[in-house]
Backbone as ProteinMPNN parsed JSONL, in Angstrom:
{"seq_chain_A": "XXXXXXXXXXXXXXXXXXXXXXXXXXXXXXXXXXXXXXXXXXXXXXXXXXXXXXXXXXXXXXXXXXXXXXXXXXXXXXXXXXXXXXXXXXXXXXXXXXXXXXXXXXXXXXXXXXXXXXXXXXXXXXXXXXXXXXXXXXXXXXXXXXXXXXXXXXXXXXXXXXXXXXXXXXXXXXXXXXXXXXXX", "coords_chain_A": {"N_chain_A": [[70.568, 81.566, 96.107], [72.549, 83.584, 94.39], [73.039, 86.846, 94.243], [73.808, 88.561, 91.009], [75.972, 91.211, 90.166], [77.1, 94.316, 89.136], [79.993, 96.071, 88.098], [81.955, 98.619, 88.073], [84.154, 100.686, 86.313], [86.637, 103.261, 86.892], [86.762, 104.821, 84.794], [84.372, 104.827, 83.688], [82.809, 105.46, 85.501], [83.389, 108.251, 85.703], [81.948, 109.122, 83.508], [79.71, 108.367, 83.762], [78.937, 110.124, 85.911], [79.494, 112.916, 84.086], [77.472, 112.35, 82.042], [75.26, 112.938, 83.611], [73.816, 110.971, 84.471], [75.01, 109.777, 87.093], [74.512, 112.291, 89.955], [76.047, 115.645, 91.42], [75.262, 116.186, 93.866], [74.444, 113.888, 94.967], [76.728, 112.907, 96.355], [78.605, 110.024, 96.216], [81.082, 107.419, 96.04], [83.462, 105.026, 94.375], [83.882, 102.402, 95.337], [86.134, 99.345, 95.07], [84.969, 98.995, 92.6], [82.172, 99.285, 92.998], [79.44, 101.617, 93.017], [78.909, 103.215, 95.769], [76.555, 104.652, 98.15], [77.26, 107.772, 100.298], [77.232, 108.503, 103.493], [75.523, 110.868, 105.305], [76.814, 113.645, 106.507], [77.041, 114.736, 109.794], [76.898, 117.315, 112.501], [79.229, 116.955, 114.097], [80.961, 115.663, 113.117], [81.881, 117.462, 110.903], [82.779, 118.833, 112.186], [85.397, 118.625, 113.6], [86.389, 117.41, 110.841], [87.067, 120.015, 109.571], [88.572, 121.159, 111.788], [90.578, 119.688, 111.837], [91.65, 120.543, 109.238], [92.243, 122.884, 109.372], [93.769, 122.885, 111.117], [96.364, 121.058, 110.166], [96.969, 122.412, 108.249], [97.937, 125.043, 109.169], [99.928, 124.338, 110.287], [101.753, 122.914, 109.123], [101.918, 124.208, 106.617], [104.139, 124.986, 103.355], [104.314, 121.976, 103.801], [102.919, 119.92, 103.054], [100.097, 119.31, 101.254], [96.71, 119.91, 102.161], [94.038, 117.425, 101.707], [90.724, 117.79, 101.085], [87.784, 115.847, 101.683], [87.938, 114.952, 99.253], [88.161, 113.272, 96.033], [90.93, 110.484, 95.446], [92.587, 108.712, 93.781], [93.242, 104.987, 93.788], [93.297, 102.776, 92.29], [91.937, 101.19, 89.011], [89.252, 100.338, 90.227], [88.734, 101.814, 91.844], [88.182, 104.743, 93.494], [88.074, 106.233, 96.376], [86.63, 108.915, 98.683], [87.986, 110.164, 101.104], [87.775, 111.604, 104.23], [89.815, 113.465, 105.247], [92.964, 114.108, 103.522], [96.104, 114.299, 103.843], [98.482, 115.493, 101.236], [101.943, 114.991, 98.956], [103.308, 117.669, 98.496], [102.989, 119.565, 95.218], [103.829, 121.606, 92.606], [101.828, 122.06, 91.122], [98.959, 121.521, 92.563], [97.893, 119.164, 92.087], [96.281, 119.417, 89.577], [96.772, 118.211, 87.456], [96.183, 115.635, 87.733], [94.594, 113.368, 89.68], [95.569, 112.574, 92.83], [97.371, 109.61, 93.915], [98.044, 106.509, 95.718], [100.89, 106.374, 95.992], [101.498, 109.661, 96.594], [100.418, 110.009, 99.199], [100.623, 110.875, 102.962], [99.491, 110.979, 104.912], [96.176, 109.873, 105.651], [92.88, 110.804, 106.672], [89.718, 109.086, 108.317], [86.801, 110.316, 109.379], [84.917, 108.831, 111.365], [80.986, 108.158, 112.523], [78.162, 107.335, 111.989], [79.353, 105.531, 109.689], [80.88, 104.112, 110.611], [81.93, 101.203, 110.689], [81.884, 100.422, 108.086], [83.727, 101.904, 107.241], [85.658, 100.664, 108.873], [86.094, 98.134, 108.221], [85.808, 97.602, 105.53], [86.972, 100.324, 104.248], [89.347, 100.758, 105.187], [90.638, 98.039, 105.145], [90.849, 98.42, 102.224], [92.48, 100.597, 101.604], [95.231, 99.759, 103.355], [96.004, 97.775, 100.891], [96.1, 99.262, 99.021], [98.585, 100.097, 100.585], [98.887, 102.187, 101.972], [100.819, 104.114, 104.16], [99.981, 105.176, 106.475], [96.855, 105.583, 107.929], [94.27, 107.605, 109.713], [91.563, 106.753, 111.74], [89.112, 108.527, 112.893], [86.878, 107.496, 115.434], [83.987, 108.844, 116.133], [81.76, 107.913, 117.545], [82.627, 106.384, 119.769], [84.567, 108.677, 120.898], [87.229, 108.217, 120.208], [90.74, 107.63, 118.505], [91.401, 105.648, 116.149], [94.513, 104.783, 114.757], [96.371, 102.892, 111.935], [98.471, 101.438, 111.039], [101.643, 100.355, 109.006], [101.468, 98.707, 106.689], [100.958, 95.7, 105.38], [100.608, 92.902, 103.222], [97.476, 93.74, 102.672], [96.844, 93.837, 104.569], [96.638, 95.938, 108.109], [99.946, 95.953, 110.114], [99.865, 97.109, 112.733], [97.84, 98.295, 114.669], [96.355, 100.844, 117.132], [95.055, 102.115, 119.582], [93.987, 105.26, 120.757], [93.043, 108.058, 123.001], [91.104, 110.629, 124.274], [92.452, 112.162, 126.013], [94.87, 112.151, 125.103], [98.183, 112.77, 123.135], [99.314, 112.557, 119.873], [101.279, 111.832, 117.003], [101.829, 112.28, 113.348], [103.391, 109.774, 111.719], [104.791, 110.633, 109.329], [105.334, 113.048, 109.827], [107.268, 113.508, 112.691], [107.349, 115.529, 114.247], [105.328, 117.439, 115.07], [102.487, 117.536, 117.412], [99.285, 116.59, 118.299], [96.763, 117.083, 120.14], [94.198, 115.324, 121.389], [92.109, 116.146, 122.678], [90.696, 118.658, 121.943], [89.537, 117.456, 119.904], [87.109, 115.614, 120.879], [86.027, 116.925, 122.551]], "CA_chain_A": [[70.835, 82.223, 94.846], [73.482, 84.683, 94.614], [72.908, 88.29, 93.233], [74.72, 89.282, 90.103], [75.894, 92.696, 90.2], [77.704, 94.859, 88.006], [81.36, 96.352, 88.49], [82.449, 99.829, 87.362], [85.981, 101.203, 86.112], [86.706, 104.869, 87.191], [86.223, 105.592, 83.731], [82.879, 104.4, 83.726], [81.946, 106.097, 86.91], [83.418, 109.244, 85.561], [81.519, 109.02, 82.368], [78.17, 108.807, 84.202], [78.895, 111.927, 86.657], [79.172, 113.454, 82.63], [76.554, 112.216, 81.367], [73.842, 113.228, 84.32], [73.092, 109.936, 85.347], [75.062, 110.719, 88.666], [74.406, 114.112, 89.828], [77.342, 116.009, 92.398], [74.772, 116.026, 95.06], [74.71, 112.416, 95.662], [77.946, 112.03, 97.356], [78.962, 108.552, 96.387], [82.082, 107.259, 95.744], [83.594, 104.092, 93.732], [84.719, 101.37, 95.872], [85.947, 98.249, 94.667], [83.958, 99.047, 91.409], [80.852, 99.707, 93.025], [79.285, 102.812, 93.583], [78.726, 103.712, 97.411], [76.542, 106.208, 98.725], [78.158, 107.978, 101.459], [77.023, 108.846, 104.936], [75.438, 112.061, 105.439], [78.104, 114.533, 107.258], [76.867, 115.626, 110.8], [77.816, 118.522, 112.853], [80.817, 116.642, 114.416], [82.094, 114.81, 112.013], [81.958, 118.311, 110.041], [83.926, 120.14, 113.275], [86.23, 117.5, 113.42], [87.248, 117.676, 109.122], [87.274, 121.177, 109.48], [89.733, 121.357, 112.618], [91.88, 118.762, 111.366], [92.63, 120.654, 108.282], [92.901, 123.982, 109.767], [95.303, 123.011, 112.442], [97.401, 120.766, 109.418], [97.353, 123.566, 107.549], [98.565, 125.836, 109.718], [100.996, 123.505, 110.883], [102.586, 122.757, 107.954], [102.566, 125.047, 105.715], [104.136, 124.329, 102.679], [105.222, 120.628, 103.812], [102.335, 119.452, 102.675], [98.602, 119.809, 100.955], [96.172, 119.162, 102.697], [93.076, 117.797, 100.671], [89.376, 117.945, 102.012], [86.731, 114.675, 100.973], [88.327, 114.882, 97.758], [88.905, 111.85, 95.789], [91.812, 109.911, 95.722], [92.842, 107.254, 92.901], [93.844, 103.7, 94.004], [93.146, 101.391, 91.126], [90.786, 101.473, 88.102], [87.57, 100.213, 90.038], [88.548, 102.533, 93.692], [88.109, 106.355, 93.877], [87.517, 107.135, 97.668], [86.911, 110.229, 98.91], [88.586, 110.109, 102.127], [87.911, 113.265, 104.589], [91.244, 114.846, 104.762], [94.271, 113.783, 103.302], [97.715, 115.154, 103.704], [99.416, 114.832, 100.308], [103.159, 114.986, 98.782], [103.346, 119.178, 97.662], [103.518, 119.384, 93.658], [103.587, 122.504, 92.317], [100.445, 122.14, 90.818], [98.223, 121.383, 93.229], [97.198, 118.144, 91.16], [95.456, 119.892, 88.762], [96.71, 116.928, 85.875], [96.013, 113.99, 88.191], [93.765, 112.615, 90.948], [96.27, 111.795, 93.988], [97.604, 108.913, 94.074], [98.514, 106.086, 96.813], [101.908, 107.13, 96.544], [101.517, 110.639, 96.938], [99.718, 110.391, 100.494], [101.213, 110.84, 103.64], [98.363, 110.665, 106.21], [94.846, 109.643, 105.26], [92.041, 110.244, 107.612], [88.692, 109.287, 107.903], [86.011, 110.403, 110.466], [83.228, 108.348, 111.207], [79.757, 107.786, 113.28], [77.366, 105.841, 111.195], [79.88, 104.45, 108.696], [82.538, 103.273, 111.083], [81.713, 99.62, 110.415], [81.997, 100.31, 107.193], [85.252, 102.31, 107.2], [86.879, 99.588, 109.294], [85.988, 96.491, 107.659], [85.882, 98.281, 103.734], [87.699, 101.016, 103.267], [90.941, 100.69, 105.663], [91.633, 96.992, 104.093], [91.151, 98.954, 100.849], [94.113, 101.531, 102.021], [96.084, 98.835, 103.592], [96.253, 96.82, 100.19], [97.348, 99.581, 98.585], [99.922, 100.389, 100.919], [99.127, 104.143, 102.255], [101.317, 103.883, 105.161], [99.115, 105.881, 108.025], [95.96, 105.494, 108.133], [93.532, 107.526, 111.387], [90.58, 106.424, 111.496], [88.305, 109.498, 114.179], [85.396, 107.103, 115.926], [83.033, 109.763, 116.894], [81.108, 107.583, 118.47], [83.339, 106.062, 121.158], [85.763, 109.356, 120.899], [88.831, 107.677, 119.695], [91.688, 107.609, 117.423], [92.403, 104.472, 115.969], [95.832, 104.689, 114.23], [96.529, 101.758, 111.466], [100.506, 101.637, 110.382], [102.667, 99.127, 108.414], [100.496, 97.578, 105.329], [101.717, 94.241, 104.968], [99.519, 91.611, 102.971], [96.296, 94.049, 102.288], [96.684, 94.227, 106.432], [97.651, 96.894, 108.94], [100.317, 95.194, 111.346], [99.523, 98.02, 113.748], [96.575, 99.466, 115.288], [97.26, 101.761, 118.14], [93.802, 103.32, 119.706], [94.422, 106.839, 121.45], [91.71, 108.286, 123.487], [90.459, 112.223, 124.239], [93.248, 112.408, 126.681], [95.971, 111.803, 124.789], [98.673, 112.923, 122.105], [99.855, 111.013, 118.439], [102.089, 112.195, 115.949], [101.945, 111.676, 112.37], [104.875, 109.283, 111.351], [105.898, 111.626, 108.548], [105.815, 114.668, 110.365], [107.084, 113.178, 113.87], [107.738, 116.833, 114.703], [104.07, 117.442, 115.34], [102.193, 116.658, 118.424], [98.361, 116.76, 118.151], [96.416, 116.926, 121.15], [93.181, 114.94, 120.522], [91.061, 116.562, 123.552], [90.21, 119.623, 121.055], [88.541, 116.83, 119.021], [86.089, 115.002, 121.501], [85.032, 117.483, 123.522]], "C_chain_A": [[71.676, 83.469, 95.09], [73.208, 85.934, 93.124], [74.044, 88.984, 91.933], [75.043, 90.414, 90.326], [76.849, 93.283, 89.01], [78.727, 96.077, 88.625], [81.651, 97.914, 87.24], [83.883, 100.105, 87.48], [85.245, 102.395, 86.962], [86.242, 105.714, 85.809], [84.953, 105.527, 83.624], [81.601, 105.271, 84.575], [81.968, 107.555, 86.793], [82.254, 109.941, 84.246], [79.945, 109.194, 82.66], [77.788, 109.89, 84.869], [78.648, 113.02, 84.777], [78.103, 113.464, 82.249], [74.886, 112.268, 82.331], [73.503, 112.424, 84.971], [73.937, 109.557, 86.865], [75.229, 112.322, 88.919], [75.886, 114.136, 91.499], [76.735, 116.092, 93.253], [74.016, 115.241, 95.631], [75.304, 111.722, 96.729], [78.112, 110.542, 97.438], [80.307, 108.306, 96.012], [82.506, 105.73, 95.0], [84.483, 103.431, 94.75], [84.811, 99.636, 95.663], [85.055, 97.798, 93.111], [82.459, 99.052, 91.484], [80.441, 101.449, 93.605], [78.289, 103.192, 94.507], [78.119, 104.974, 97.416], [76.719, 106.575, 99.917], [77.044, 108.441, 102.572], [76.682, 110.363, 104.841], [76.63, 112.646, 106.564], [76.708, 115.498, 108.415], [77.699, 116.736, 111.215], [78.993, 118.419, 113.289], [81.529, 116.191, 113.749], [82.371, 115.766, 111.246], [83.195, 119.637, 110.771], [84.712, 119.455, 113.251], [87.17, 117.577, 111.953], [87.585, 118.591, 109.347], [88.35, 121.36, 110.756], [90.823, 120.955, 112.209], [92.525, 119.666, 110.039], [92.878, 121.937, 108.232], [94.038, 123.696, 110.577], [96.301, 122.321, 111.604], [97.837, 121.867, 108.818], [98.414, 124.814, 107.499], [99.867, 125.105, 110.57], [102.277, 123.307, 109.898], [102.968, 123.402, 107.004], [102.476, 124.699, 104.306], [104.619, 122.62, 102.223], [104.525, 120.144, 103.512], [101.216, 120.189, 101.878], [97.874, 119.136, 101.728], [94.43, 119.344, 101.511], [91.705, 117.191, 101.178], [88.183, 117.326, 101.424], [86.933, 115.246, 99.319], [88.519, 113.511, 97.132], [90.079, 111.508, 95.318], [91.926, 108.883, 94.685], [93.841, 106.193, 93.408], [93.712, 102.336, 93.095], [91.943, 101.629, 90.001], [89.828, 100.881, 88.511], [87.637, 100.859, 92.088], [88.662, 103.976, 93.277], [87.609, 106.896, 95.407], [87.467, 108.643, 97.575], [86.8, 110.147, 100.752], [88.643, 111.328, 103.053], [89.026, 113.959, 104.56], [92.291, 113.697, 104.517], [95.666, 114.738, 102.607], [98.708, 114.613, 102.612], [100.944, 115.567, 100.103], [102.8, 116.688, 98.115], [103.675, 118.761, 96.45], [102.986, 120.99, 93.379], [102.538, 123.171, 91.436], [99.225, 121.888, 91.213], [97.383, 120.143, 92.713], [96.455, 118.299, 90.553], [95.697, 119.057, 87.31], [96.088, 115.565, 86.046], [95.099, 113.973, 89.459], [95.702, 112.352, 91.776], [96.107, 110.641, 94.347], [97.847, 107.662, 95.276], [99.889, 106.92, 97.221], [102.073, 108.857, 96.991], [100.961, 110.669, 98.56], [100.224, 109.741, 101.428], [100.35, 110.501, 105.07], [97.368, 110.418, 105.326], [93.862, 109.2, 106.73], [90.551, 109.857, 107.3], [87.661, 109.422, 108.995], [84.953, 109.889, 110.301], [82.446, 108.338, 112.602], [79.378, 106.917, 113.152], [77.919, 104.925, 110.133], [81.508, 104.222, 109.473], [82.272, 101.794, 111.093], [82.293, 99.665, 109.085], [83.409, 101.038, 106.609], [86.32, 101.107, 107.515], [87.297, 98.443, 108.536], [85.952, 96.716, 106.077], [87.192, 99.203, 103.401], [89.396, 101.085, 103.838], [91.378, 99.512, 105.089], [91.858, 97.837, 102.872], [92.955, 100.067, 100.713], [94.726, 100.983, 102.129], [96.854, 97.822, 102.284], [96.489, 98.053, 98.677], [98.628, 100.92, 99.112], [100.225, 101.781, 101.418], [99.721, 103.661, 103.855], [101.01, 104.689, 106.434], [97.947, 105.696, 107.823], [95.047, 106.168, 109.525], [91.923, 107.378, 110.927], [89.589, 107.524, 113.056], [87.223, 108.699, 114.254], [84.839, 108.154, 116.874], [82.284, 108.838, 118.426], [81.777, 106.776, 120.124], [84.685, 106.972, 121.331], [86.953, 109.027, 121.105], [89.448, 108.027, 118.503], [91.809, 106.347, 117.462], [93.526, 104.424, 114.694], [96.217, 103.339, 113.687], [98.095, 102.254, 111.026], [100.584, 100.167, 109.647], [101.819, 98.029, 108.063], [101.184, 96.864, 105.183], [100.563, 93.223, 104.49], [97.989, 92.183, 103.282], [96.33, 93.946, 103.727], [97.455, 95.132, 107.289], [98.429, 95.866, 110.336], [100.055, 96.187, 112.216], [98.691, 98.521, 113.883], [96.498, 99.873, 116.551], [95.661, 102.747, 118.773], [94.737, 104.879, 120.652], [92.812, 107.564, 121.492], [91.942, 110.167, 123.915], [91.565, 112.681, 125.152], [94.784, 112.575, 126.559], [96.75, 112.972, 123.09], [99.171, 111.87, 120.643], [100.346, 112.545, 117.188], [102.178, 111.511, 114.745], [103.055, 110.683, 112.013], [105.476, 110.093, 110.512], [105.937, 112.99, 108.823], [105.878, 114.22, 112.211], [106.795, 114.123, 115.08], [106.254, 117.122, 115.495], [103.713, 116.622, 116.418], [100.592, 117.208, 118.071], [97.547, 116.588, 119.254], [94.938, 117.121, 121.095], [92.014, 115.333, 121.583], [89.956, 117.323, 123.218], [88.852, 118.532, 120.097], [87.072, 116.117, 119.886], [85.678, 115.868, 122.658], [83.559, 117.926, 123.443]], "O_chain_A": [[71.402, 84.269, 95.985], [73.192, 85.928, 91.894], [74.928, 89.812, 92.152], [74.105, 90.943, 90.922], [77.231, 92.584, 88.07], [78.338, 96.881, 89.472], [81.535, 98.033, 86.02], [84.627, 99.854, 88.428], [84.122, 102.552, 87.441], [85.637, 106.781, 85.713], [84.444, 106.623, 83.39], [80.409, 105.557, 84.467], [81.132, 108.259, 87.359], [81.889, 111.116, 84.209], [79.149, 109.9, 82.04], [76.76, 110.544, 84.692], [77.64, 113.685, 84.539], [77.563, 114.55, 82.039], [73.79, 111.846, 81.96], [72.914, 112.665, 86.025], [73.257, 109.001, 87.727], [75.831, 113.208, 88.314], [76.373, 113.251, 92.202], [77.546, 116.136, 94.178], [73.164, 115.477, 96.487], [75.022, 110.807, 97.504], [77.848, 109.882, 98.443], [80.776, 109.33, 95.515], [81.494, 105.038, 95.109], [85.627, 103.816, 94.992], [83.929, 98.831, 95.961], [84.672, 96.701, 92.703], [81.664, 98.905, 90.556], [81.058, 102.181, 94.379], [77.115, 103.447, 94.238], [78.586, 106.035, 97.003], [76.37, 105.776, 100.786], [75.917, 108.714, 102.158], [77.516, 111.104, 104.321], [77.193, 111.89, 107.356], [75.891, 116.372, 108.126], [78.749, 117.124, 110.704], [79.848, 119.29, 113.132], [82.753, 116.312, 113.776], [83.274, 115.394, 110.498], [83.9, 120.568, 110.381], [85.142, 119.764, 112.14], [88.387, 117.761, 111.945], [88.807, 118.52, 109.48], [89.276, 122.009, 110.27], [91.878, 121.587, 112.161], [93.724, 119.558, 109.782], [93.58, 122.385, 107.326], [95.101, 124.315, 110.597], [97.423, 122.685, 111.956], [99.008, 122.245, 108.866], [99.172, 125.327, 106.675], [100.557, 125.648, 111.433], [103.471, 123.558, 110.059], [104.087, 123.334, 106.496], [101.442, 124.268, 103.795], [105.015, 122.128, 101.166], [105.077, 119.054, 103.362], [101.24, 121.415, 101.763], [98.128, 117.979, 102.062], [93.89, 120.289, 100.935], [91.712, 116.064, 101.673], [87.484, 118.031, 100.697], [86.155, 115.792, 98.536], [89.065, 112.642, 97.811], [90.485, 112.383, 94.553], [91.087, 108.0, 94.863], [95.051, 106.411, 93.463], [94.025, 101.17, 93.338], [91.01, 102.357, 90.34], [89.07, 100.571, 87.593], [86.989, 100.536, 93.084], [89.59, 104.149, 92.487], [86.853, 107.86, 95.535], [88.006, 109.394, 96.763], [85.781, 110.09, 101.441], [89.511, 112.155, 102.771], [89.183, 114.981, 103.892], [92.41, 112.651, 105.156], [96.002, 115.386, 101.616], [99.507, 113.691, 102.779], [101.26, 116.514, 100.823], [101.966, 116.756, 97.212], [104.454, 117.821, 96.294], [101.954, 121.466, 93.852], [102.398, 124.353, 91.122], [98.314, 121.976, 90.39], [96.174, 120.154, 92.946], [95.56, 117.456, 90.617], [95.008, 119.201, 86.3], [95.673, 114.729, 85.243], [95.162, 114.973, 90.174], [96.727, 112.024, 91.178], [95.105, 110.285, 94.967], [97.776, 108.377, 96.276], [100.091, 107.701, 98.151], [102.934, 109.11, 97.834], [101.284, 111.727, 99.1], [100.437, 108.53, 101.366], [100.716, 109.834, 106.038], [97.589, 110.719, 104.153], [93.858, 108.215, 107.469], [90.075, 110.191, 106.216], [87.653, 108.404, 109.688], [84.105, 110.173, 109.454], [83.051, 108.474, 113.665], [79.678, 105.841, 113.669], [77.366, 103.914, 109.701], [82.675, 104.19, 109.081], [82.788, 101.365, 112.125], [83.253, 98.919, 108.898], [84.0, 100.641, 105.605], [87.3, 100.705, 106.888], [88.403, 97.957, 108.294], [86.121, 95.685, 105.426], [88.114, 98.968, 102.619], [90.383, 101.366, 103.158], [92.44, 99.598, 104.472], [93.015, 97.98, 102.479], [93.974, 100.104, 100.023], [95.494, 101.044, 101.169], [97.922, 97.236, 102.46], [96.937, 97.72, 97.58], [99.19, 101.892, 98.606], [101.29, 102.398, 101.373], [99.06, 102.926, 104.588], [101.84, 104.787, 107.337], [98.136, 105.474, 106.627], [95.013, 105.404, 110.49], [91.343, 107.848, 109.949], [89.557, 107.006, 114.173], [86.396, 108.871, 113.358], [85.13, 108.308, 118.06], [82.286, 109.015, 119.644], [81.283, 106.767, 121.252], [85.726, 106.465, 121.748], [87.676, 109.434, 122.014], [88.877, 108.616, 117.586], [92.217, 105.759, 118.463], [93.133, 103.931, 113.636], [96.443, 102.473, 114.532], [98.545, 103.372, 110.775], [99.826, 99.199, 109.72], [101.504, 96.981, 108.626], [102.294, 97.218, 104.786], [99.717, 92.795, 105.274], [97.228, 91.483, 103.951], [95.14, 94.042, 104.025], [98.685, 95.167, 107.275], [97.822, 95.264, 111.222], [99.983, 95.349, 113.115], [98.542, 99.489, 113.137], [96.622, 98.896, 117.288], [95.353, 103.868, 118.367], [95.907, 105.136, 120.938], [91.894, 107.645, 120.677], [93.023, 110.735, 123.758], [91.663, 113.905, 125.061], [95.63, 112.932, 127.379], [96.092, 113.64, 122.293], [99.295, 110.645, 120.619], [99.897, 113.632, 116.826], [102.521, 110.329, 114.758], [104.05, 111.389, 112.18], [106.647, 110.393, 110.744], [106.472, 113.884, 108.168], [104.933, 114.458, 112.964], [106.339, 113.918, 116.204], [106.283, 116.934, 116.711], [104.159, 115.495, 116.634], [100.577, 118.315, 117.533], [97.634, 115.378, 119.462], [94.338, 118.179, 120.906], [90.919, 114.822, 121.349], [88.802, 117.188, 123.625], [87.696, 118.82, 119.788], [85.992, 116.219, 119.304], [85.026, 115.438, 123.609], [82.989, 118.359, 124.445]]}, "name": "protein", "num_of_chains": 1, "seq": "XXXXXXXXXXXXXXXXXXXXXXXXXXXXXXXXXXXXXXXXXXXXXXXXXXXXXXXXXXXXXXXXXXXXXXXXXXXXXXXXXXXXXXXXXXXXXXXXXXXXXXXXXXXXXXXXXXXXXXXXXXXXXXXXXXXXXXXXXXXXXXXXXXXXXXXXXXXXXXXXXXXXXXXXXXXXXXXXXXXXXXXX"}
């Protein structure tokens, strides 16, 4: 017997954060039209967000925003909230709109206990619609795995990079990041 379930818009999902019946210190997010509750945030996975978007920050400047487990709009039944993502500058800091696929230039996401569920959920979800970087930080086996070039809801590239090593964003090639700072 297979379980019915029940599918939410964004409007839907926004409408219940409104109306009380989700509260803001839940932490869930809408994926695929269901609503996910997220992974508690340890101390590394919390040094880790927080490095990454001091050292973009300060890296970049104004070449980008950088935006911190915020959510993200990809379709009327997806709202991630993706730990940092480096979006397109607008002179409003997207204060009319949720950020878009197209607006985002990197998208990372650090995991522990939900890297199963990052890999196999939410990077097809990126891949299909088309965010062209993807890093995925595995705490637990201190890696980078680097997804590129969405083709067919699939990354043709995945590229690990280990505690020893450097990787450069594709849209800021300029940048060298030196991922030792992160797994030590």
């Amino acid at each position: 017997m297979q379980l019915l379930t029940r599918k939410f818009t964004v409007e839907q999902y926004h409408q219940m954060a409104e109306k009380g019946i989700l509260h803001c210190e839940e932490h869930v997010e809408l994926i695929e039209g269901e609503i996910i509750t997220m992974s508690p945030i340890g101390f590394r996975h919390a040094f880790v967000t927080n490095y990454l978007a001091n050292w973009f920050s300060q890296q970049l400047k104004e070449k980008t925003f950088v935006s911190v487990q915020n959510p993200i709009y990809l379709s009327d039944r997806s709202e991630p909230q993706p730990d940092l993502a480096l979006l397109k500058p607008t002179d409003n800091f997207y204060s009319d709109r949720l950020p878009n696929a197209t607006d985002i230039l990197l998208l990372i996401e650090v995991a522990d206990s939900s890297l199963t569920y990052d890999r196999e959920v939410k990077i097809p979800l990126y891949a299909q619609h088309k965010i062209n970087e993807i890093w995925l930080i595995n705490l637990t086996q201190n890696q980078l795995e680097c997804y590129t070039n969405p083709i067919n809801n699939t990354y043709q590239n995945k590229t690990i990079f280990h505690a020893s090593q450097q990787l450069s964003p594709l849209a800021f090639a300029e940048l060298e990041l030196s991922l030792d700072r992160l797994f030590h």
